[in-house]
N, C-alpha and C positions, 0 to 999 in steps of 0.2 A: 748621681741623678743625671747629669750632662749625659756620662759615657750612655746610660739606659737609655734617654731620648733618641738618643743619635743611633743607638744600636735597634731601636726599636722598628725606629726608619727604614735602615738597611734590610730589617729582616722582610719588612711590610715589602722593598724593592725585588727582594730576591724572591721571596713569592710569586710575584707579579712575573717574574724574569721566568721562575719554572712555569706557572702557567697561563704563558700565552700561546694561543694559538698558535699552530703553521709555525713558530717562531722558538717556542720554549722550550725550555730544557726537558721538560717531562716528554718532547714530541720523541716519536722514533725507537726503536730497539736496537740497542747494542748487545751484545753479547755477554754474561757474565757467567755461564754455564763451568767457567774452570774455579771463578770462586768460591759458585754454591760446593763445588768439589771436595772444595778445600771446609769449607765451613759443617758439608755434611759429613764429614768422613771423621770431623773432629768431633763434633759432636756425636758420633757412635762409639766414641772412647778408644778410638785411634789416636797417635802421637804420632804430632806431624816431625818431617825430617827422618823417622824413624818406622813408621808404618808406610808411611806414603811420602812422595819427594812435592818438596815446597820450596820455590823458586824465590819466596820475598822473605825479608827480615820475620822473625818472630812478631812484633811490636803492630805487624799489620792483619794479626790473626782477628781481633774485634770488626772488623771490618768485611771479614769473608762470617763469623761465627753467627753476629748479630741476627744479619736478616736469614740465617737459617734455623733463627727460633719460629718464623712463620709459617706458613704453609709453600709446597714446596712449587706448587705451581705458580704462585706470585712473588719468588725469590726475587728477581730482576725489581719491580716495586718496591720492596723491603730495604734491597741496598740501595737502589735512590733517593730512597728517604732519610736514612743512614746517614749519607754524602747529603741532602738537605739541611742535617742537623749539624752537620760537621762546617758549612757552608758556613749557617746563622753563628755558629763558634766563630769563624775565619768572621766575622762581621763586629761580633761583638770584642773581640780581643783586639782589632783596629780600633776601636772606637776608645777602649782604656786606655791603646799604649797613645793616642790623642787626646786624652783627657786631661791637660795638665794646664796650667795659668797661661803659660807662654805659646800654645796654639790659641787663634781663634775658632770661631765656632765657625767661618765657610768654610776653614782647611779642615776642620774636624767632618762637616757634615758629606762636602765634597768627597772626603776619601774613604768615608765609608759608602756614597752612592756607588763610586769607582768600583767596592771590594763587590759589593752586590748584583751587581750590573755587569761584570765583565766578563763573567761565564757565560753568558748569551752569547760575545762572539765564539765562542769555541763550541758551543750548542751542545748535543744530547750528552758527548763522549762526560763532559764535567761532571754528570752524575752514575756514570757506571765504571768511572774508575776509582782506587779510593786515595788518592791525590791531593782533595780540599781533606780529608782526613788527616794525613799526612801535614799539610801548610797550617791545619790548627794549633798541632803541637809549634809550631816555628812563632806564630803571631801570639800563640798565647806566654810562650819564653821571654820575647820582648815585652809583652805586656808590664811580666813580672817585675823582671829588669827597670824598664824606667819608674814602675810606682814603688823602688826600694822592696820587693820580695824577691831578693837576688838566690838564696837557696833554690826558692818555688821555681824560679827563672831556669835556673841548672839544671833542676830535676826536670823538669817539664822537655826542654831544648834533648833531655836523655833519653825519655819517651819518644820522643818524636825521630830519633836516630836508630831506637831500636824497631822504627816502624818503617822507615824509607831513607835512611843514610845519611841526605843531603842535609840536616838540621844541624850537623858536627862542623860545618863549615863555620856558623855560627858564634861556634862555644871560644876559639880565640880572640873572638870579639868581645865577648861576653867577658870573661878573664879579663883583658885587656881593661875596658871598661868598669867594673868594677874594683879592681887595682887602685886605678885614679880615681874614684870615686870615696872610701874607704880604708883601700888599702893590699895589699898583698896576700895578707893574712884572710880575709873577708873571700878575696879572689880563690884561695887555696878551698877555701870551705866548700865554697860555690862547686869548684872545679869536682870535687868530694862529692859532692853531688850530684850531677851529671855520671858521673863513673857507677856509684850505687844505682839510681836510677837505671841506667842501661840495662848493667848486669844482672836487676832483679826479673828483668827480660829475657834477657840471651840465657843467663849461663843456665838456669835448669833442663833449656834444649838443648845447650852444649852436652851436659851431664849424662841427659838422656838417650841421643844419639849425636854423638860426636862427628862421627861419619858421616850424616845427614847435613848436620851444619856444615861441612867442609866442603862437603859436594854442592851446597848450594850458594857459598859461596865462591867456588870456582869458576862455576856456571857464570856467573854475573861476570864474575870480575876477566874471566876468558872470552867474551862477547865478543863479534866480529863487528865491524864499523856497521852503523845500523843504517839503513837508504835515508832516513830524514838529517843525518847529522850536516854540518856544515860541510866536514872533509868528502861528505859522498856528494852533496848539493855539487863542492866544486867539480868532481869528478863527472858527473852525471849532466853537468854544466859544457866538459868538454868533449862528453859523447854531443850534445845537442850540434857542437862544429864540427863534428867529423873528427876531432883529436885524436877520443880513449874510446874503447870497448870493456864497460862497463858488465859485469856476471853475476846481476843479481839471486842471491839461493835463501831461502828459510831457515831459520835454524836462533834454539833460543827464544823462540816465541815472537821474532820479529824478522822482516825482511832485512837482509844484509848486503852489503856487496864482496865479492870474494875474491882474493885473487892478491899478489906480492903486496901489488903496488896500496890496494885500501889496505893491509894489513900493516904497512907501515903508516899508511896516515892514520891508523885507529892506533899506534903507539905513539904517533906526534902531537896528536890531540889530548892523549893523556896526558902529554907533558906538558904540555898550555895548558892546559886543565888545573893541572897542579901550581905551577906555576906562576897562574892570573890570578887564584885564590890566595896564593902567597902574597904576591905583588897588594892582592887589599887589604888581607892582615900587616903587612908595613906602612901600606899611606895611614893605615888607621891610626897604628901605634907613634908615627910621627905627628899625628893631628893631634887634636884637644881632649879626644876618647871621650866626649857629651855625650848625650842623648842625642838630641841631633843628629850627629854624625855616627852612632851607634843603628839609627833607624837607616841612616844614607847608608853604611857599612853593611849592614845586612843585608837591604837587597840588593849591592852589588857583589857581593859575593856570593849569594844563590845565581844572579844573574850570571857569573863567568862559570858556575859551576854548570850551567843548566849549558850554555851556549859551547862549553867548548869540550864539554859530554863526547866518549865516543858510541852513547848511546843517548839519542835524543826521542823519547816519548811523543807525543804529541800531550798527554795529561801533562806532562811536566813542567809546558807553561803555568798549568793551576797554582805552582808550587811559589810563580812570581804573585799571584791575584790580593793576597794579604799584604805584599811586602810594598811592591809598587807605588801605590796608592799611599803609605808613608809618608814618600817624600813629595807629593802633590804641594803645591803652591798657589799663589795668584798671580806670579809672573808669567808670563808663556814659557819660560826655561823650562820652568816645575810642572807645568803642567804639559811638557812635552811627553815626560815618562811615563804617564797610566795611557796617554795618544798611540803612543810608538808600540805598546804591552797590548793594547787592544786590536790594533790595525796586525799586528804578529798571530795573537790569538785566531781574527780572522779568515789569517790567511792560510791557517793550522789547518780551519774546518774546510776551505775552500779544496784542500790537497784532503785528508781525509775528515771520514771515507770515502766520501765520493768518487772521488778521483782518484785513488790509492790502487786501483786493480792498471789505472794508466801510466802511473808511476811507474810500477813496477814493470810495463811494457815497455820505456822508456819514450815514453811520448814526450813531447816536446810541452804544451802546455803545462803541466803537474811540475816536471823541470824547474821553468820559470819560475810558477808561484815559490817552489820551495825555497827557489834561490833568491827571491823577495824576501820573504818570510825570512831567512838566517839572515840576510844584508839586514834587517831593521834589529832582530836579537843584538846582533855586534854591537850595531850603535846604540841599542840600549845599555849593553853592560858596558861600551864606552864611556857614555855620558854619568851611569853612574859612579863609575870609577874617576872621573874629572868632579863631577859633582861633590864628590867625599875629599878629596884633596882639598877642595874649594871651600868644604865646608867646616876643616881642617884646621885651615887656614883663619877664616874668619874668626873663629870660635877663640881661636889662638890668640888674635889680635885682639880680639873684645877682654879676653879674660886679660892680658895685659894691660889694657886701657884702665880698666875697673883695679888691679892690683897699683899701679901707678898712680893713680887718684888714692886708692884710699893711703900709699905713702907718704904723698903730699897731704893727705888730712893729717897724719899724725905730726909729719912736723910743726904743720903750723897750728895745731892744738899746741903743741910744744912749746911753740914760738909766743902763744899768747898767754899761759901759762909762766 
């Protein structure tokens, strides 16, 4: 009943947040004309990957299919509603994995206004991409996870990789986590889990065109540095001094920059990439592997996955909107993280679209913000990844504190005995 109060709340907030005025999410038209594409074309008994080429995981076909059960002149309404319901998901699946003795109820209620309210600064784009679809499979995996439905937790965290990738970041936490929890054995099931779930995804479109899967994940994974990433912010940073001479081209479904020099900073970033996700699966597995630090773990590793991307979306802050808001507090520390997540979100919508045709001119303002905008990502996935050391640490002392005492209780039962 807690978690439904508090979920009730948010969904009443998120409401409010799509329709207001001049201001809401419902304002404005984005474009979604490639996913009714994809949703009508499937729905005429085409097989995507194999009839027609499909750029996203399998897992995100509900998303394009849904709102093409409607009429097809109000498709664009149909998937904002879609992402509505996916939203009020992302709200109530915070509000569970906050449900438990040892949160109060401001941290619970605060981080659920957080999850509801944060899509307004990123404005229309949050509901015409399918993004918060994607972050509900992640929010609703932790859910599982800390109320002990650790299979549900796996399979779910599966789903959500077979719909946008970045949820597998997750699952060595989740392993981890569960290990010290239970056990190894329990971990292994979980892990079992996750794997069936995927595959009851992918592989029938592996089966069905193999070739389709392969080419589209080529596609993805061949991507050229995309103009919003950090490594093109810096670059684009030093066209602004007169440095570099920066060649932005199209290609991939997003603006890139082209040329030796991004092409190797788009293999440097993979490799920070790789490598900062690592670096959190280690602090984690040296920490205390709680809850706690299970929620602080996971959105620092979407966070270094999203920030050190050599493809950064603009939806793909959505993917922080769930996780963020977690680790909210009453100290100003904690409550710096959903500040930093929202002033970034911001400054997402301030570059697009509005200013997204100036970017690509190489105007100096659009510059600026973007390179705002990545300076606050970093020190977010900074401070998260200090944060989980931090909370690592504690956890570690306190559970030592608590095993020390209760040794000292047995002896001196012993003793008086």
């Amino acid at each position: 009943m807690r978690a439904l109060r508090a979920a009730a709340l948010g969904a009443v907030l998120f409401a409010i947040a799509c329709a207001l005025p001049h201001v809401g999410l419902f304002r404005g038209h984005i474009d979604t004309g490639i996913f009714q594409s994809y949703g009508d074309r499937t729905l005429d008994g085409r097989v995507p990957y194999r009839d027609f080429s499909l750029e996203y995981p399998p897992g995100a076909l509900p998303a394009f299919v849904v709102p093409s059960l409607g009429p097809a002149r109000d498709y664009d309404t149909w998937f904002s509603a879609f992402e509505v319901v996916a939203g009020i998901a992302c709200i109530l699946f915070v509000a569970l994995a906050l449900s438990v003795p040892e949160v109060p109820d401001r941290r619970l209620y605060a981080a659920v206004a957080i999850t509801a309210l944060a899509p307004l600064a990123l404005g229309p784009l949050a509901l015409h991409r399918y993004d918060l679809y994607a972050a509900a499979f992640a929010a609703g995996g932790l859910a599982a996870l800390v109320h002990g439905r650790r299979r549900l937790g796996f399979a779910v965290l599966g789903l959500g990789t077979a719909a946008k990738i970045f949820p597998v970041v997750l699952v060595p936490l989740a392993y981890l986590h569960v290990a010290r929890r239970v056990g190894a054995r329990e971990a292994r099931r979980g892990l079992l889990s996750f794997v069936v779930a995927a595959a009851v995804v992918v592989l029938p479109f592996v089966a069905l065109a193999p070739g389709g899967v392969r080419f589209s994940v080529a596609r993805q994974t061949g991507r050229a540095l995309q103009l919003e990433t950090i490594g093109s912010s810096i670059l684009l940073g030093a066209h602004a001094l007169g440095a570099y001479t920066p060649h932005p081209a199209f290609g991939s479904g997003s603006w890139n920059l082209t040329g030796s020099l991004p092409d190797a900073v788009a293999a440097l970033q993979t490799a920070l990439q790789l490598a900062a996700v690592l670096l959190v699966w280690l602090v984690f597995a040296r920490g205390s592997r709680g809850r706690e630090q299970l929620l602080v773990g996971s959105a620092a590793a979407v966070a270094v996955w999203v920030v050190f991307g050599k493809v950064l979306s603009p939806q793909f802050l959505l993917w922080l909107v769930p996780l963020v808001p977690l680790v909210v507090g009453r100290r100003p520390a904690k409550l710096a993280f959903p500040v930093v997540l929202v002033a970034a979100l911001g400054l997402t919508q301030a570059v697009y679209p509005g200013r997204y045709d100036s970017l690509v001119r190489l105007d100096t303002l659009p510059i600026v913000l973007l390179l705002a905008r990545n300076a606050l990502l970093v020190a977010l996935a900074a401070a998260l990844l200090l944060r989980l050391h931090r909370e690592g640490v504690a956890q570690e002392v306190g559970g030592e504190g608590e095993r020390h005492q209760a040794r000292e209780g047995v002896l001196l039962d012993g003793g008086e005995r």
